[in-house]
C-alpha positions in Angstrom: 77.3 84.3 84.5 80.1 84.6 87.1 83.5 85.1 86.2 86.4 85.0 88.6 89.9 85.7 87.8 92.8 87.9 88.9 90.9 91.2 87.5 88.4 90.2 90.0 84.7 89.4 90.3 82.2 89.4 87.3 78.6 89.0 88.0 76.6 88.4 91.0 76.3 84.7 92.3 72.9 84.5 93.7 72.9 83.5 97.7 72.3 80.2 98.0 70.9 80.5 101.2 68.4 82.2 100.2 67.0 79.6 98.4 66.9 77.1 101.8 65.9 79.7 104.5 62.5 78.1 104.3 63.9 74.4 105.1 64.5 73.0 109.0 67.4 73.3 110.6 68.7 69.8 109.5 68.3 71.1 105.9 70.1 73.9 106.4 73.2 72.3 108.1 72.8 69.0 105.3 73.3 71.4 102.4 76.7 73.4 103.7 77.7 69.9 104.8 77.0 68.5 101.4 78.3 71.4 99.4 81.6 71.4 101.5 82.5 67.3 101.1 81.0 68.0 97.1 83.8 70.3 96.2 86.1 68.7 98.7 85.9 65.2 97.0 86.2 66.9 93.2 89.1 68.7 94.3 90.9 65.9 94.6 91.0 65.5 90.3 91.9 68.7 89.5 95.4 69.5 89.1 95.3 73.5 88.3 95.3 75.4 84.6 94.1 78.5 83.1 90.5 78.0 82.6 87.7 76.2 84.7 84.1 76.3 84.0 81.3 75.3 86.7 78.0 74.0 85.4 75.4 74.7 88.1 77.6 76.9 90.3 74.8 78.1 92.7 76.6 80.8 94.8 79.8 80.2 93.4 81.2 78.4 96.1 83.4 76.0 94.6 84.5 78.6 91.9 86.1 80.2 94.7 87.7 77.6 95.8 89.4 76.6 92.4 93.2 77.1 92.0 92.5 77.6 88.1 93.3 81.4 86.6 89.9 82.3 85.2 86.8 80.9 86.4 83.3 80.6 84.9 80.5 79.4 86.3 76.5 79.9 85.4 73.5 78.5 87.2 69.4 78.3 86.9 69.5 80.6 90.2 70.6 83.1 87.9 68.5 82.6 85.0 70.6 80.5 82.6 68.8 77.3 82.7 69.0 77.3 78.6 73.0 77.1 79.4 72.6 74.2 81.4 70.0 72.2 78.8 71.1 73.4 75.4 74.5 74.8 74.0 77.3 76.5 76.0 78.4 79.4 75.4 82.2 79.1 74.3 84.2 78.0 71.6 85.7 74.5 71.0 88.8 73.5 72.9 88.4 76.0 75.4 88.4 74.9 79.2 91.0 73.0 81.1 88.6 71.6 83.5 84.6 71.5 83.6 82.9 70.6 86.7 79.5 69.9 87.2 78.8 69.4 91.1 75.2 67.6 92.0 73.7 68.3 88.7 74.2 65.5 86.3 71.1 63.7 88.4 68.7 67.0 87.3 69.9 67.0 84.1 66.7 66.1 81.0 69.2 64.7 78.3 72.6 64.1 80.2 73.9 62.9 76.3 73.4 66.6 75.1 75.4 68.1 77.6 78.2 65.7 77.5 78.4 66.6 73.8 78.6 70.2 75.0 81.1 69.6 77.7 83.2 67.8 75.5 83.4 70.4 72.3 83.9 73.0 75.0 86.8 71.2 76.5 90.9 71.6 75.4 92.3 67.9 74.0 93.2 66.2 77.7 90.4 68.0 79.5 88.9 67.1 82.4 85.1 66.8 83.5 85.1 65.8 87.3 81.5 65.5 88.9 79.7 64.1 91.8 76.4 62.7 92.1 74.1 60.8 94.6 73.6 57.0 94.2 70.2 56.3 94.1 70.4 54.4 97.6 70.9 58.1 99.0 67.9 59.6 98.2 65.4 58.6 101.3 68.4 60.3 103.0 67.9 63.1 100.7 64.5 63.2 101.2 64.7 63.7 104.6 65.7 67.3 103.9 64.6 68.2 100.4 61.2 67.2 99.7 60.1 64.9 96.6 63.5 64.8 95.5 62.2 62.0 93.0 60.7 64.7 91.3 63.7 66.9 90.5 66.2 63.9 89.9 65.8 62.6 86.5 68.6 59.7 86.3 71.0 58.0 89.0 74.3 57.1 88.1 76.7 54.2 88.8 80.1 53.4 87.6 78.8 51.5 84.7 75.9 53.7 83.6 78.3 56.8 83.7 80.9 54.8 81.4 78.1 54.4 79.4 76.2 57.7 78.8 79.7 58.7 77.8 81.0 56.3 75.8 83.1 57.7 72.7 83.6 61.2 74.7 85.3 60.4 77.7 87.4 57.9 79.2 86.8 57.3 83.1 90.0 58.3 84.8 88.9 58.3 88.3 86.1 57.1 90.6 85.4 57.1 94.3 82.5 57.1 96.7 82.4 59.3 99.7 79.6 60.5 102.7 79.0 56.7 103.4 79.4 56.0 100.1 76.6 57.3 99.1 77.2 60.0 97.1 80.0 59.7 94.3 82.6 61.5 92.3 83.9 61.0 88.8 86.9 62.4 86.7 86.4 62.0 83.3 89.3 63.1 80.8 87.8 64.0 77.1 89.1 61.9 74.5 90.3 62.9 70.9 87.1 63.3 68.2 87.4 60.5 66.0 
């Protein structure tokens, strides 16, 4: 786990780069430009606090980025995929903001970790996350091989209202790189 906060660093974010030094050129340059217009989009829902958790932070990137006091952030690069699929980590009411940033798409049972983001978030909190439309993926492909076999769902509007339905209320919505790739704000709502 990475934690960022005025103390410092905690933990080592693994380099992402790593991961893509075997990809062309074209994948190399699609990924910092994707990662860069990602956490440019989400930024525009996030209106600062005290605590900010990153669910699939790769290197930390976007963590960095954050104007929020203490920063968590976890990743499979770093061997927490149970984090990621199953329960995290902190108590209820918790985080101010919980971003999840081209991950929702990998996700097994996206329901789950809704339920998870939601406990984990204070009354009022935010989830803002992107994720590709479907229609981007021969793009996708161009650069990252079979991604049909590491995306499990696609998400519209609609679908995303859907899947959390009774947790969050949809707050925000837009569409950006062509409009195919998209980004949600999602504010929790009260337990019932």
């Amino acid at each position: 786990m990475l934690k960022i906060s005025e103390n410092g660093v905690e933990g080592t974010p693994p380099n992402r780069m790593d991961a893509v030094k075997s990809r062309p050129l074209i994948g190399k340059l699609a990924l910092r430009f994707t990662r860069w217009q990602r956490a440019r989009n989400a930024e525009r829902y996030m209106d600062g606090g005290d605590t900010h958790l990153d669910i699939g932070c790769g290197d930390g990137y976007f963590l960095f980025r954050s104007p929020y006091k203490i920063r968590y952030g976890f990743d499979e690069l770093m061997g927490e995929q149970d984090k990621i699929n199953d329960r995290i980590d902190f108590p209820d009411n918790y985080f101010d903001l919980v971003s999840m940033l081209a991950v929702i798409e990998h996700l097994p049972d996206v329901r789950n970790m809704l339920e998870e983001i939601q406990r984990v978030l204070k009354p009022g909190g935010k989830l803002v996350l992107t994720t590709p439309k479907q229609s981007a993926e021969w793009i996708i492909d161009l650069y990252l091989k079979n991604v049909h076999d590491i995306h499990e769902t696609y998400f519209d509007r609609n679908s995303m209202q859907e899947v959390s339905a009774g947790l969050f209320k949809l707050t925000g919505y837009h569409t950006f790189i062509l409009g195919l790739n998209q980004a949600f704000c999602l504010e929790k709502i009260a337990s019932a």
